[in-house]
Each structure stands twice: as structure tokens, then as C-alpha cells.
C-alpha positions in Angstrom: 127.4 104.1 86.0 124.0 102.5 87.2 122.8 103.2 90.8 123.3 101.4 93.5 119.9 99.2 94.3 119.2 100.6 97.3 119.7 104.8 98.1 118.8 106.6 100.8 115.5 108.8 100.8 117.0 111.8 102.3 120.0 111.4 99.4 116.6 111.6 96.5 115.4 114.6 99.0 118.4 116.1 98.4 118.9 116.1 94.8 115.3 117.6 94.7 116.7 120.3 96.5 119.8 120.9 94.3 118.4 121.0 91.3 116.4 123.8 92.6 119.9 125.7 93.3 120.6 125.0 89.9 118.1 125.9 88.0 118.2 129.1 90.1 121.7 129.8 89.7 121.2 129.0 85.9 118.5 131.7 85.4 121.1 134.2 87.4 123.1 133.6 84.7 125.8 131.3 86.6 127.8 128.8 84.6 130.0 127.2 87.0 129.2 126.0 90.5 130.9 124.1 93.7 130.0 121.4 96.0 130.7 124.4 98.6 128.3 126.5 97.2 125.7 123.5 96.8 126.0 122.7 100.6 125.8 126.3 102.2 122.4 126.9 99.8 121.1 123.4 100.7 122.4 123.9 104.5 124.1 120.8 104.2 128.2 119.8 104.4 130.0 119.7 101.2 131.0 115.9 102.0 127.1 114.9 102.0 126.6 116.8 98.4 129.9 114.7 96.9 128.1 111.6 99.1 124.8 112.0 97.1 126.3 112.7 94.0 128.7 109.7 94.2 125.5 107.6 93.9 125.0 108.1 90.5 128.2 108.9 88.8 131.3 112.0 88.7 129.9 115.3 87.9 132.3 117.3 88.5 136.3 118.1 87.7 138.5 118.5 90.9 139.4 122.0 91.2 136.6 123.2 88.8 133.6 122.2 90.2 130.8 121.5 88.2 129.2 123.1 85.3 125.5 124.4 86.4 123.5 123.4 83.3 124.9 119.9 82.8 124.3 118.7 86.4 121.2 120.1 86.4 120.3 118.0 83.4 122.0 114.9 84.8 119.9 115.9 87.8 117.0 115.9 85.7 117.4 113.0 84.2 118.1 110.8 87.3 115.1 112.5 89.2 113.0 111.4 85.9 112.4 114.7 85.4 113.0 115.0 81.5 109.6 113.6 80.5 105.9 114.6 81.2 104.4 113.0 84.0 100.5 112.9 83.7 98.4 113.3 87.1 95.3 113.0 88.5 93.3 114.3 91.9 91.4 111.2 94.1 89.4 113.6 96.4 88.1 116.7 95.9 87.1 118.3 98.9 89.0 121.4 99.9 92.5 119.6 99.7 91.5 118.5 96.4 90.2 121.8 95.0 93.3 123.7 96.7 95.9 121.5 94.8 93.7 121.6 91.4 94.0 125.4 91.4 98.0 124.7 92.0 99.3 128.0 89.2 102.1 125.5 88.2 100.1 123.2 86.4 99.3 125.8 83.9 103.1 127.0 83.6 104.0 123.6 81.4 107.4 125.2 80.6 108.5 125.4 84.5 107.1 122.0 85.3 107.3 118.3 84.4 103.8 117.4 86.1 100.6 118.0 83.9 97.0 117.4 85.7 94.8 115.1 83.5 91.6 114.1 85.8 89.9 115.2 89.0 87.4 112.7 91.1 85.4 112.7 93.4 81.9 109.7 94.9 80.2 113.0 95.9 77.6 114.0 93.3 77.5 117.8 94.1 81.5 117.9 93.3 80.9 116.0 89.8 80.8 118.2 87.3 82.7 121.0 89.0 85.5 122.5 86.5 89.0 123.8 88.0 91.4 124.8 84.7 88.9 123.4 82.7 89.1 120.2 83.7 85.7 118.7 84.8 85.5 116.7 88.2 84.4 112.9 86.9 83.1 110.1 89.4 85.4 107.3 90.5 83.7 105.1 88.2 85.3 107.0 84.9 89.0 106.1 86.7 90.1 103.5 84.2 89.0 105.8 80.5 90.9 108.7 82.1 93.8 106.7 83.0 94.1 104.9 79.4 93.4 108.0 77.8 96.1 109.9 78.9 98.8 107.5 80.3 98.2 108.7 83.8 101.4 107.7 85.9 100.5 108.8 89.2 97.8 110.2 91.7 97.3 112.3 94.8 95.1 110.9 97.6 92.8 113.6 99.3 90.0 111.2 100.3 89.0 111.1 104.2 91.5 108.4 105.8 88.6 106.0 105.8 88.3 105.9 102.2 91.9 106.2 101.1 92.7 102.3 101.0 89.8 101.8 98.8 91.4 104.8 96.5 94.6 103.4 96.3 92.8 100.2 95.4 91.4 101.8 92.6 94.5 103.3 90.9 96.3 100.5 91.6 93.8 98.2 89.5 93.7 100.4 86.8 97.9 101.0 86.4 98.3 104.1 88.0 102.3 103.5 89.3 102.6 106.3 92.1 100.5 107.5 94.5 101.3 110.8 96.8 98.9 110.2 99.8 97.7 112.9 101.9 95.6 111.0 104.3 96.9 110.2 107.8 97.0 106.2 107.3 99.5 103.9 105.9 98.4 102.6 102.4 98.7 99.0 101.3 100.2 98.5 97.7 102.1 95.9 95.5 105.9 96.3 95.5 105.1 97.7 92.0 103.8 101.3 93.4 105.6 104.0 95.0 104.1 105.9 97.9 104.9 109.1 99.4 103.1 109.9 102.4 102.4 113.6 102.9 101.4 114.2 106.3 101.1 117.8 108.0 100.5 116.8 111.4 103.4 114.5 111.6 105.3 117.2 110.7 104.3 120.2 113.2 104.9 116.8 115.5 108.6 116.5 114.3 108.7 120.5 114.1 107.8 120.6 117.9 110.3 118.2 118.9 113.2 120.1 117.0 112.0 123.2 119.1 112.4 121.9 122.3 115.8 119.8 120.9 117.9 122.6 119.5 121.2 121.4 119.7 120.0 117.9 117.6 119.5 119.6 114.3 122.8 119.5 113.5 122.6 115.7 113.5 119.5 115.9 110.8 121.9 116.3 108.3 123.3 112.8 108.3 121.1 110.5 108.9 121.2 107.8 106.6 
């Protein structure tokens, strides 16, 4: 069964957030699971985990449930998550450096995401080594991403300089960016973008605060 063309984001949030459940629930050494179970660990309803699921296919048997390790491997496989993705760092002031010393990179057996290049315009980061991985200058973009098949990139450049970044990775192939500056990038159909934006979110956090009783409607909003 092929996807609809158009899903939800919250729906792709989601699955992110079961296959976490199951990949816990499979190193506790549990076999079978329920959409019950799946909606009180991902405080959602157990009609939204059946909702997201439905997108993709049947999973499960009615009474049974679903077996742990093969919906976490369908999970897998529709989040893309059965190959190596190959990364690179745009930006490497403190945000930069912070995410380059990320542990997971170096647990390849725990992650699908494997840091190929770091750079930076400012000549006292090039040549700086995190992992042993040197920091190159912008200019060296194109070898890295050819080299090693890079598929997407983080943004950490000041906002002022984060559409000219993007620019960059886009002319050289790179297919998905995850920008953390505070600006909207713009990019062919082509690219995905996922915007990471702390502020934002203490902004939406502050308004849940004062707004109690609408968290309930959070759950469904698509």
C-alpha cells in the first residue's frame, strides 16, 4: 500500500515518537505490543495511533495487536531509517561545535545519521578537529559533498548568512536541510526543510502555560 501524497506533519512526528516506544520496548525484551500501550507512552489516544498508522498500511491483527520488532522495522523503513544518511555542519560557532560533539554520531550501531564535514568562512574555526573531523572552508562544500554522498545539512550560520548557506547546499545536491536560524529559507520544491527554532518554542511553551485546559486539543490537530 503506497502513501497517500499528502500526510500530516504531526502524523511523521508521531511515528518518530513510536518507534522510540518500540525500540525501547524491544530492548526490554517485549514481543507483543497495543495501540493502547502505544498511545498512553506517546500521550496520545489510541484512535490517532490506528489514524497514523492507517496511512501506510495494516500492522497489526485485531485482538493481537502488533508484533514490536516488525512495526518497528516497517517504522523504519517508512521513516527511511534503514540506510545511512551522511551529514554535514554549515556553521560552526558554538551551535556548530555543540552538535559536532553530539556522542551519537560515534554510536553508528544506535543511529542512522553519520557526520561527514564541518564548515565554517571564519579562518580561526578552519582547521579545528571535533571526532576527527577537520573544520573545511565553505569553498571545499562541493568535494565533501561528492565524496561522500552527503544527503543533508544543519544550518548554524547567523540568520543573515543562512540563505546564502542554503544556497550553497542546494547548488551542490545536498536534498535536506535542518535549519537552526530564526528565518524562513528559500529552496526548490526539491529540498526538504525543517526549521528548528528554540525561541518559537519557549513562545508556544508560554502560551500552553497560561492556556491549560487547550492541551488536550494538541493532540489532534491535523
Amino acid at each position: 500500500m503506497k502513501p497517500p501524497l499528502s500526510i500530516p506533519n504531526a502524523t511523521i512526528s508521531r511515528l518518530v515518537i513510536y518507534l522510540r516506544i518500540l525500540t525501547n520496548l524491544e530492548k526490554n525484551g517485549t514481543n507483543r505490543t497495543s495501540s493502547d500501550l502505544l498511545a498512553e507512552e506517546a500521550q496520545v489516544s489510541a484512535f490517532q495511533v490506528r489514524k497514523d498508522l492507517a496511512y501506510f498500511g495494516r500492522f497489526g491483527t485485531r485482538g493481537m495487536g502488533y508484533t514490536v520488532l516488525t512495526l518497528r522495522r516497517e517504522l523504519q523503513r517508512i521513516l527511511g531509517l534503514n540506510r545511512r544518511w551522511n551529514c554535514v555542519i554549515v556553521g560552526m560557532g558554538r551551535l556548530g561545535q555543540a552538535l559536532a560533539d553530539y556522542p551519537g554520531y560515534m554510536e553508528s550501531n544506535l543511529y542512522e545519521f553519520e557526520l561527514k564535514g564541518l564548515f565554517d568562512i571564519d579562518p580561526h574555526k578552519v582547521g579545528m578537529q571535533f571526532h576527527g573531523i577537520t573544520v573545511q572552508h565553505i569553498n571545499d562544500l562541493e568535494t565533501c559533498v561528492r565524496t561522500h554522498g552527503v544527503d543533508m545539512a544543519f544550518i548554524t550560520v547567523p540568520v543573515d548568512k543562512a540563505q546564502d548557506a542554503a544556497d550553497a547546499l542546494v547548488k551542490v545536491g545536498v536534498r535536506g536541510i535542518l535549519n537552526f536560524a530564526p528565518t524562513v529559507l528559500e529552496v526548490s520544491e526539491e529540498v526538504a526543510v525543517e526549521q528548528v527554532d528554540f525561541m518559537a518554542g519557549m513562545k508556544r511553551l508560554a502560551f500552553y502555560i497560561l492556556n491549560p485546559h487547550l492541551k488536550a486539543l494538541k493532540e489532534d490537530e491535523e
